[in-house]
N, C-alpha and C positions, 0 to 999 in steps of 0.2 A: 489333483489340479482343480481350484475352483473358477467359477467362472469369470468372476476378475482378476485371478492371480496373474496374467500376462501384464497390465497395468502396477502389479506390485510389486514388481522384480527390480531389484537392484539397480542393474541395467539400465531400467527405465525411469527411477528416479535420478537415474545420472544424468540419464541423456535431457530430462527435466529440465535438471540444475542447470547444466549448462543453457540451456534456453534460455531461461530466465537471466542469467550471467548476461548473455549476451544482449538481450533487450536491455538490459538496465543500463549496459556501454553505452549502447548506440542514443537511447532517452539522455543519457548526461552528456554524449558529444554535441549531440546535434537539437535541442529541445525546438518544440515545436513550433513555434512563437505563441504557447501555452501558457499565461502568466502564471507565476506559484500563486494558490488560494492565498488571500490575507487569515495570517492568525486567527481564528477564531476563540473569541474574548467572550467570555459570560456578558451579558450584561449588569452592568452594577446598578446592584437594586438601591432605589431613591429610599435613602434616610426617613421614617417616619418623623415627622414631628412628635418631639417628646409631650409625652402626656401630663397634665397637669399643670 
């Protein structure tokens, strides 16, 4: 047994998962009145003017 093996166990990635399951319910039932970030867009780079 190593010293984080208790953290690696099966078991415990389950009991994980489901956590996670569970917040991501409740975050899409109820959202926080958190707005979604707008898209983030590169900026589009200005055209040089043509040389010559």
């Amino acid at each position: 047994m190593g010293k984080f093996d208790r953290r690696k166990s099966q078991k415990m990635k389950r009991r994980k998962a489901q956590v996670k399951k569970k917040e991501k319910l409740a975050r899409r039932r109820n959202p926080t009145g958190k707005k979604p970030a707008a898209k983030k867009t590169s900026a589009k780079k200005e055209k040089a003017a043509p040389k010559g």
